[in-house]
C-alpha positions, -999 to 999 in steps of 0.1 A, spaced: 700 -443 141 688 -428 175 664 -451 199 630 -442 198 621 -465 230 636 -465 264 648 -502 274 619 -508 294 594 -499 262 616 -518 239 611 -549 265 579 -552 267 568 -544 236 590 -570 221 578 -595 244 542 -587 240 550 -596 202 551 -559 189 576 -539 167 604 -526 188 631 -502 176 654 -525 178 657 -558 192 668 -558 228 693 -587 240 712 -602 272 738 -624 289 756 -633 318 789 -648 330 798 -678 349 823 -669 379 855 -672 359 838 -656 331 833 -628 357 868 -623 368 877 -620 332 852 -593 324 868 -575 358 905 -578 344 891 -565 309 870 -538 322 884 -528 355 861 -530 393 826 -511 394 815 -517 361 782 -541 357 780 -565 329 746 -549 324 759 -511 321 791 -523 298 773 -540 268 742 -517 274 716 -547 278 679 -539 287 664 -560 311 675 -561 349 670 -577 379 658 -572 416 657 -598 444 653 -608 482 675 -598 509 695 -627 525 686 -647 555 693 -635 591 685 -676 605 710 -701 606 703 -737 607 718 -768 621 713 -793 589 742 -819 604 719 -843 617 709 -851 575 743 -854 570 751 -881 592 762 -906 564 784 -875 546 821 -877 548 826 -843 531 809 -814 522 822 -780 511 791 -762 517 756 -761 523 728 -737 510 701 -719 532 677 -747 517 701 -776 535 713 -784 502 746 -802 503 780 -792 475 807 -814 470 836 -793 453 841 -810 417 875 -783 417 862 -778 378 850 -741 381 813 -740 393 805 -779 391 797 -790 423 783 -829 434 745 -820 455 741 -843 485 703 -841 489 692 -835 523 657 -850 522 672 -881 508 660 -908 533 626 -893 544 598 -920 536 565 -900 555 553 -865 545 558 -860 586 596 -858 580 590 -836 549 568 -810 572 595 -814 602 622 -805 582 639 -768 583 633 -749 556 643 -713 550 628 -682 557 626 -671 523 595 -656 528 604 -639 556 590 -601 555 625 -586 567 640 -604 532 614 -587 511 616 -550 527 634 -533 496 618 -553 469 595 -522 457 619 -497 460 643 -516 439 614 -524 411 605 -484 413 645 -475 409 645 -497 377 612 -480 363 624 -448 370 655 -450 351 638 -465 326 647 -504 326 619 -533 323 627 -552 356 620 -593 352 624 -611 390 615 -649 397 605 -662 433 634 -675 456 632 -713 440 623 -734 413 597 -764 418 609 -795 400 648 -783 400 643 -778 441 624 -807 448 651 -828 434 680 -809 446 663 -817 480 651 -854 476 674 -863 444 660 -868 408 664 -904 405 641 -906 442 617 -879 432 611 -895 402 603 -931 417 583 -911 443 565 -899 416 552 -932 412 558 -956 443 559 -927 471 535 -901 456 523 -885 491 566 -880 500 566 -861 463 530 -841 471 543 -831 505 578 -817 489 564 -803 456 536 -787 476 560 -769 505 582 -755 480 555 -743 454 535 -723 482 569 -705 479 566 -694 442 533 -689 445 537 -661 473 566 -648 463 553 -643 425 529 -626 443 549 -605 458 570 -598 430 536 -592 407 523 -564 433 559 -551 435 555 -543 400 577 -562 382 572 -565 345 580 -602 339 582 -629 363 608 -654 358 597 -691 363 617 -719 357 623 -754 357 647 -780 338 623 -805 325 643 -811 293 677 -835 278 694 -833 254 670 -853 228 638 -854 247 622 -849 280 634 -858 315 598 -873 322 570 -882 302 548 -851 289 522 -869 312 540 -872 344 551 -834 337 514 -826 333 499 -848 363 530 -832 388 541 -801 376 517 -780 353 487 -776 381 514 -761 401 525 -738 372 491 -725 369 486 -719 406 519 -698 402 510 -678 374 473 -674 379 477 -658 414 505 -638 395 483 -624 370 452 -617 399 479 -594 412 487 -577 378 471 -589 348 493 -574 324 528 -592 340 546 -610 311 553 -648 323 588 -661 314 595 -700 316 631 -715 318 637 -748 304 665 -765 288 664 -793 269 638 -801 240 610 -796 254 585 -793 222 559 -819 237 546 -795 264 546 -761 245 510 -763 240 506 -769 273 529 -741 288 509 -718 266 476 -728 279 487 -725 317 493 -684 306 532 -686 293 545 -655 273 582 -659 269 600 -693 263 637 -696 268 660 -703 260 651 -725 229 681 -744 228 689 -744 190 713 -778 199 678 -794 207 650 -780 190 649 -754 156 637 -722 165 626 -712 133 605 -740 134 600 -729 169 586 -695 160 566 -707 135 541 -728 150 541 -707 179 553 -672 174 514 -659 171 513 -669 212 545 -666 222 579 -647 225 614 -663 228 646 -651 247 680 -671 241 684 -686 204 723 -681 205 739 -718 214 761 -718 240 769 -756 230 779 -744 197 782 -712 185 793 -691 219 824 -714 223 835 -725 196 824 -704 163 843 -672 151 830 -641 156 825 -640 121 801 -673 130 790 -651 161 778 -623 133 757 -650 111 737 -666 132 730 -634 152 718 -619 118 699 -650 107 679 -654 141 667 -617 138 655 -621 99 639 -663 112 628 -658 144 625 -621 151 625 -587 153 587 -591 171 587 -616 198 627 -619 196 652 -611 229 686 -622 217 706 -640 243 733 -671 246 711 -697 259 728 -704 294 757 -683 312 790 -680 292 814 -706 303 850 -697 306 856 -709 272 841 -692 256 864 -664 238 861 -627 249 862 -620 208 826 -639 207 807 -615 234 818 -587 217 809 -603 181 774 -613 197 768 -575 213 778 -555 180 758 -583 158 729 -576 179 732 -538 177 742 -536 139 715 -562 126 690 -558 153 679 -520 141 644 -524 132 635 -498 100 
């Protein structure tokens, strides 16, 4: 059966809960993952152009400035590397696992917090060929998603440490206002950059979830983080009202659903099926929102058959989809995961995901 929609219509109207042609999906490879798809595939092939997925990316140029972060490292025997945010990485030798040494670790006034060097992410220069990149996308017919150049929670504690932001929450509050507040002026000019760029969803994220339940309390989530979602996606939507809002969590994170769909949300992912159902999922909230993920990477992507890989692929699509359904493993493919799975999960997707 021939596609009636380009990738880009059968994004968005998909994620604006209508009836696409068929249902779009996605993935993405950890490192190792990579080199494998390389040796399978051969050089100059993207992931993206080999299993035919529909949404793609654009983002920021790197940095030109370098900065001297030693002097918060004083106490550090070893680091293997440090990000342009002065983010520490201690080598775990274990793939992509790194140990973060936080570099904003022993501040204790919102004076440090201000003094500190952080990046030029929203440097003009880095932003230059944004548009153009958005524009090449549209014109070859691919819905383009882009997020701003951090995440707020995730950030703040790669930068102050997520046992200490969370005490700060409550014994240091004016050390965790003057971190959260630096680094969310950064979403909230780049989204709206990316917004009058013209990108069709923005990509917001933010790991708020374990395992079983919440890394915080729904309250302390809505007292520190959900004003500063709204600031993000209302300036966002001032920019271009019809840009679909994606939000990344992990984790079970049913308590705040409501409360992501009142501060404007329009995608969820990746609905971890290890931590919440998403048939369940989809039906107290598919009227208001659309999902992207549903396929476990705890579970099925590692260590079901193909012939596992098939079923679930074809039960998501008849329980949570084909309206308000992108089909994607729910993190990056670890090197476990078997080469026969991807290509179980793409051809499952592409067989059952025809929409008649």
């Amino acid at each position: 059966m021939a596609d009636t929609m380009s990738p880009r219509e059968r994004v968005l109207t998909t994620l604006r809960r209508g009836r696409p042609d068929r249902v779009p999906k996605e993935l993405s490879f950890t490192e190792p993952k990579q080199e494998e798809f390389v040796r399978r595939v051969g050089e100059g092939v993207s992931v993206a152009d080999y299993f035919n997925l529909e949404p793609r990316g654009v983002g920021i140029g790197p940095s030109k400035r370098k900065h001297d972060f030693s002097g918060y490292f004083l106490d550090v025997e070893r680091l293997d590397d440090v990000d342009e945010w002065g983010v520490g990485y201690v080598s775990a030798h274990f793939y992509h696992f790194w140990r973060h040494v936080h570099p904003l670790r022993n501040v204790t006034t919102p004076r440090e917090v201000a003094a500190y060097p952080w990046p030029d992410v929203l440097a003009p220069y880095r932003w230059e060929r944004v548009p153009e990149q958005v524009q090449a996308w549209h014109d070859q017919g691919y819905a383009v998603c882009a997020g701003p150049p951090s995440q707020l929670y995730e950030q703040a504690w790669y930068m102050r440490g997520q046992e200490q932001l969370l005490l700060d929450f409550y014994d240091n509050p004016d050390v965790a206002t003057a971190i959260l507040d630096t680094i969310n002026h950064v979403l909230i000019e780049g989204s709206r950059r990316l917004a009058a760029a013209g990108v069709d969803i923005l990509r917001l994220g933010d790991d708020v979830g374990w395992q079983q339940a919440m890394i915080m309390s729904p309250d302390c989530w809505r007292r520190w983080l959900k004003p500063r979602l709204a600031d993000v996606i209302s300036v966002a939507r001032r920019v271009k009202p019809d840009i679909l809002i994606f939000f990344h969590t992990d984790g079970n994170v049913a308590p705040i659903i409501p409360d992501l769909i009142d501060v404007g949300l329009d995608i969820l992912n990746p609905v971890q099926p290890e931590c919440m159902d998403p048939v369940e999922i989809k039906r107290k909230y598919g009227d208001r929102l659309a999902f992207w993920g549903t396929i476990g990477t705890q579970t099925t992507m590692p260590f079901g058959t193909p012939d596992d890989v098939r079923r679930v692929v074809k039960e998501r699509i008849e329980t949570v989809g084909p309206e308000g359904l992108l089909l994607a493993p729910t993190h990056v493919l670890e090197p476990e995961v078997p080469w026969e799975n991807i290509v179980a999960f793409v051809e499952a997707v592409e067989e059952y995901g025809v929409v008649r």
